[in-house]
C-alpha positions in Angstrom: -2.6 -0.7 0.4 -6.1 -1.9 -1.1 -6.1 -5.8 -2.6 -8.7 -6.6 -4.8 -10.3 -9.9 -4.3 -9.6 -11.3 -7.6 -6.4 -10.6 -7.5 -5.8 -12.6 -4.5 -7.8 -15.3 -5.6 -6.1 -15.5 -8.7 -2.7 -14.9 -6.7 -3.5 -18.1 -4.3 -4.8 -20.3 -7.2 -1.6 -20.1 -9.0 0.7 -20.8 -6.0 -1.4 -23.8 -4.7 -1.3 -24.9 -8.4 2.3 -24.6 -8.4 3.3 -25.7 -4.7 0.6 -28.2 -4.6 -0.1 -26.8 -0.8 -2.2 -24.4 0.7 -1.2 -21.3 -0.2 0.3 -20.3 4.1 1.9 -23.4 4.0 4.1 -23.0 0.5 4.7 -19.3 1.7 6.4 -20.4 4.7 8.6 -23.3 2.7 9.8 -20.0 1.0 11.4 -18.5 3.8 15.4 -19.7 4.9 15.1 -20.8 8.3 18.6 -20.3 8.9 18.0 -16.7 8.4 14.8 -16.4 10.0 16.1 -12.8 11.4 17.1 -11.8 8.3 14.7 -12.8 5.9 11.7 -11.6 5.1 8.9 -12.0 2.6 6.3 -9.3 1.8 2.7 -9.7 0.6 2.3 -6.5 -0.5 5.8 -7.3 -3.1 4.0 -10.6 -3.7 0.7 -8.7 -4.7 2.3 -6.2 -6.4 4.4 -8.3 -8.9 2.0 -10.5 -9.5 -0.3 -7.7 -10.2 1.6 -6.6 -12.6 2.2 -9.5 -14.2 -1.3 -11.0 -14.2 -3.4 -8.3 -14.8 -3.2 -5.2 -17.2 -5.4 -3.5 -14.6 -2.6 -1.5 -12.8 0.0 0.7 -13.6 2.9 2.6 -12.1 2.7 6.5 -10.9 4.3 8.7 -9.0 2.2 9.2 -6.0 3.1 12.5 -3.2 3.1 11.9 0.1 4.1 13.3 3.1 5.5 11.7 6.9 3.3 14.0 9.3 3.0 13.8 13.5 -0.6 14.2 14.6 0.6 18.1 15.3 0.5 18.7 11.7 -2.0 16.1 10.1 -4.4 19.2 9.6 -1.9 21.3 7.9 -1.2 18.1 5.5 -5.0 16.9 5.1 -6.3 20.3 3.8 -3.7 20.0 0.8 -5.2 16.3 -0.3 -8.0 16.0 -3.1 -11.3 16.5 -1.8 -10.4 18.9 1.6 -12.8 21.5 0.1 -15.6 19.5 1.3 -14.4 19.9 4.8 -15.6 23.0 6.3 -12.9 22.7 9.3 -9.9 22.9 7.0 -8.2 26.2 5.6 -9.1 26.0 2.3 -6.1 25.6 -0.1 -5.9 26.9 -4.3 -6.7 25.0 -6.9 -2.9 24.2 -7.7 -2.6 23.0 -4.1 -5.8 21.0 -3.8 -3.9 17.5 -5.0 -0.1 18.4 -3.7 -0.6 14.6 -1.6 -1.9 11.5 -2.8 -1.5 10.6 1.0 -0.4 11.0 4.8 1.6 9.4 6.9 1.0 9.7 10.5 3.3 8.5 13.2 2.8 8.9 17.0 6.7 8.5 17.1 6.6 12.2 15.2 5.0 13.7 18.2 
């Protein structure tokens, strides 16, 4: 996931204005100790919402994607926008050409 700067400077101004703390320091107050294997807090949630609620800069779409092994990353990558360039790759149709948005590759696919 890409963060953009201002977002996350915006993002840490409004926590530390509201925790009156460094930002790592109210994140961590956030989290139940006595479920410290349970819980969990995710920045890219964080960023998103407040994203969303911040900024009229982002919006919601679907994206395609596919889980891929290394073995079959090439089949995959041809089908994503801008393969053409790419003289290694069978070259897919025009209706193919943005099938993915992006790949996943796991070495626990092999």
């Amino acid at each position: 996931m890409l963060f953009q700067e201002p977002v996350i400077t915006d993002l840490k101004i409004a926590i530390e204005t509201h925790q009156h703390e460094p930002m790592w320091k109210a994140l961590l107050h956030c989290i139940d100790h006595k479920e410290l294997f349970g819980a969990s807090m995710s920045e890219y949630e964080i960023y998103f919402n407040h994203s969303l609620l911040r900024s009229n800069q982002f919006n919601i779409r679907k994206l395609n994607w596919a889980n891929s092994s290394m073995a079959f990353f090439n089949q995959y990558r041809a089908l994503l926008s801008g393969a053409e360039n790419n003289n290694d790759l069978t070259q897919p149709n025009a209706s193919e050409r943005n099938l993915y948005h992006y790949l996943s590759v796991h070495a626990h696919m092999r």
